[in-house]
C-alpha positions in Angstrom: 8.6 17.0 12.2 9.5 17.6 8.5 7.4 14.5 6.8 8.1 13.6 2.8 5.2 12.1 1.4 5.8 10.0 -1.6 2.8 9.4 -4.4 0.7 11.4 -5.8 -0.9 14.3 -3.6 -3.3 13.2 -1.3 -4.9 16.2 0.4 -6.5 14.5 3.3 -3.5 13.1 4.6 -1.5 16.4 4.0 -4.0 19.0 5.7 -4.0 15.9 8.7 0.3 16.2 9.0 -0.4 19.8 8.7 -3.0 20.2 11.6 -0.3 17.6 13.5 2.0 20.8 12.8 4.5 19.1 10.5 6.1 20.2 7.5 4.7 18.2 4.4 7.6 18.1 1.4 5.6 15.6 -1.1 6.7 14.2 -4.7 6.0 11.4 -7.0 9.4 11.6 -8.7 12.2 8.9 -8.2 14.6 10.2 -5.2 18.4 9.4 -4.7 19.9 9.7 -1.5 21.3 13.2 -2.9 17.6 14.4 -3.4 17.1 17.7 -2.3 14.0 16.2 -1.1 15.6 14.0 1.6 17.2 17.4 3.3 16.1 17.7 6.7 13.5 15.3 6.1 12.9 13.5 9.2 10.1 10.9 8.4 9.3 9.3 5.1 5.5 8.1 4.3 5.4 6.5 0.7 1.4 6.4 -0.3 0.8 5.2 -3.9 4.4 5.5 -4.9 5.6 4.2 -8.6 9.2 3.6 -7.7 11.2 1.0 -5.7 13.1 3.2 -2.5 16.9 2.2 -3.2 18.5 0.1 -0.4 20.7 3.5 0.7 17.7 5.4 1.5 16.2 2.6 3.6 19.4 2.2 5.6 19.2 5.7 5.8 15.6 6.3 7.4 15.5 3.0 9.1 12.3 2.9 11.1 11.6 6.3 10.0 10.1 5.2 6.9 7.0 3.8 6.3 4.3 2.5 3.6 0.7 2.5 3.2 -0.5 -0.3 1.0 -3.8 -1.3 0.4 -3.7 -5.4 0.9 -3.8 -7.2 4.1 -0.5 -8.3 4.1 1.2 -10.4 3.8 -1.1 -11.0 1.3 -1.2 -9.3 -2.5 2.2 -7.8 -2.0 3.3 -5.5 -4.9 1.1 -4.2 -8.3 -2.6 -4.2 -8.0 -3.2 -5.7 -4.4 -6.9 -5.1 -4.5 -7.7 -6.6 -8.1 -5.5 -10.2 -6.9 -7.0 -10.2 -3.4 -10.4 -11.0 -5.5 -8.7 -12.8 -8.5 -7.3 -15.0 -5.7 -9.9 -14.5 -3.3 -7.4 -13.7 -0.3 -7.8 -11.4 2.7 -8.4 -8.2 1.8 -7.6 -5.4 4.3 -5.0 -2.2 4.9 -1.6 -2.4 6.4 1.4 0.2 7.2 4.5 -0.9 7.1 8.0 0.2 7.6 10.0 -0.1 4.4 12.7 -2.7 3.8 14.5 -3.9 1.3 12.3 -6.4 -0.3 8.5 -4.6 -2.0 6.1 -4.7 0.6 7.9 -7.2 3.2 8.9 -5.0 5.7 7.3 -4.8 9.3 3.9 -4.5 10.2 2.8 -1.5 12.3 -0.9 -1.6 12.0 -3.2 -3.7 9.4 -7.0 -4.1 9.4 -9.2 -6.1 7.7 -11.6 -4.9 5.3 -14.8 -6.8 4.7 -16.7 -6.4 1.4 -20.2 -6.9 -0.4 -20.4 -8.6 -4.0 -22.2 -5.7 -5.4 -19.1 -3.9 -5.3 -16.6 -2.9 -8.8 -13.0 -2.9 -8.5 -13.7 1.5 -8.3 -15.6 1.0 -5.3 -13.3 -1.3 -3.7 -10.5 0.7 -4.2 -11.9 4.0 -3.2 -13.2 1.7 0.1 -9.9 0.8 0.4 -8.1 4.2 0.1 -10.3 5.8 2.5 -9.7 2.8 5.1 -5.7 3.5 4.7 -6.1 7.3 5.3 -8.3 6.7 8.2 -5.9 3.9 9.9 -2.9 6.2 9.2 -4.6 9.0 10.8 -5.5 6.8 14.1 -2.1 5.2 13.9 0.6 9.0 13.3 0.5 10.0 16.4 1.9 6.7 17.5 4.1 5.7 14.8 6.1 9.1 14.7 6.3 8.5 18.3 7.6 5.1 18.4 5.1 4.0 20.7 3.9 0.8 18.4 5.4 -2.6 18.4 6.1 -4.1 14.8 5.2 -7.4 14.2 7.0 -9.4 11.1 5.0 -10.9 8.6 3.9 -14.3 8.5 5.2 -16.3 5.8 3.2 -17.4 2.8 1.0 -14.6 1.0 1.2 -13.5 -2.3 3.1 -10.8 -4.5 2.6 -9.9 -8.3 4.3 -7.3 -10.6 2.6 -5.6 -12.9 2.9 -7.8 -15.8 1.2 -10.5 -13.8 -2.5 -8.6 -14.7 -2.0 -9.0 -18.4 -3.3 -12.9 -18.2 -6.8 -11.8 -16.7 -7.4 -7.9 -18.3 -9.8 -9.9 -20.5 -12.1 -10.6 -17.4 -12.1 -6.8 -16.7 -14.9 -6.7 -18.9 -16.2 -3.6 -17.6 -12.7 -2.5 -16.6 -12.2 -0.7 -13.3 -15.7 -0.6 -12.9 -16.1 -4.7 -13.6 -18.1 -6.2 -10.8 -15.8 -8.1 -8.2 -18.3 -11.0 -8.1 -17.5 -11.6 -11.9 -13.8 -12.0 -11.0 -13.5 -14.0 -7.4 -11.2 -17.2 -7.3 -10.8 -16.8 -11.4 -6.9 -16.5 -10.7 -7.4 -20.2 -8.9 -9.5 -21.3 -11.7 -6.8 -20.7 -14.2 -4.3 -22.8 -12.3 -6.8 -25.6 -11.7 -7.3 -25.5 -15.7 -3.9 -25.5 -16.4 -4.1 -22.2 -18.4 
């Protein structure tokens, strides 16, 4: 299967599609449906990727595209899902879904809870985080290029933020990636209750 991994270069997860004998095209740059890119390509995993998929590509790859995201959706949907599932003390967790048209709304194929301790920075979490994705999606290929895993929709509610969203608390990243997470749960809740 000829794979196109979108983000930056994650060599765990490319030497893992290797050993699975597929052919790993990857990219960070924005693609068209006339990328050269999206030739042959047969599968589409977007990891960490900085651009919206246009509407034409989804239609195109339909359930045969698919994101990792590191928030227990449908919670923290969008820009900085680990940083809001503590400013908003949510669930916090991994999920890969297959790409709609909406950012991060499409159907879930696998999620999993992830459970952590107070001592932990933003880093830590994050790198906790990014190695539970990798792992999941390495348990969960064989069965999602195969078909062989019922989607589920996602419940309604949860949360989504852009990226703009983190300007009203970067003054609580006192320490910034490496701030505490203790120093920063329920703050986001705070704010609303305080009317700032």
């Amino acid at each position: 299967m000829r794979v196109l991994l979108l983000g930056p270069f994650r060599e765990k997860l490319v030497n893992f599609l290797t050993s699975c004998g597929d052919i790993i095209i990857t990219t960070e740059d924005r693609i068209t449906i006339e990328s050269s890119e999206l030739l042959e390509t047969d599968f589409i995993v977007s990891y960490g990727y900085r651009h919206i998929i246009k509407e034409d590509i989804v239609k195109a790859f339909k359930g045969r595209a698919i994101n990792l995201h590191i928030s227990l959706l449908p919670w923290n949907r969008g820009a900085d899902p680990n940083l809001w599932s503590f400013l908003e003390d949510t669930p916090k967790g991994v999920t890969i879904h297959y790409i709609d048209r909406g950012i991060d709304t499409g159907d879930i194929i696998v999620q999993e809870e992830v459970v952590f301790l107070q001592q932990e920075t933003l880093r830590t979490s994050y790198e906790r985080l990014s190695l539970a994705i990798e792992d999941l999606f390495i348990r969960a290929w064989p069965d999602i290029r195969n078909s062989k895993i019922q989607p589920i929709k996602q419940s309604t509610g949860g949360s989504s933020h852009c990226l703009k969203d983190r300007s009203n608390f970067e003054h609580l990243l006192v320490m910034g990636w490496d701030t505490p997470v203790a120093e920063l749960i329920g703050k986001a809740k705070e704010t609303i209750v305080l009317g700032h």
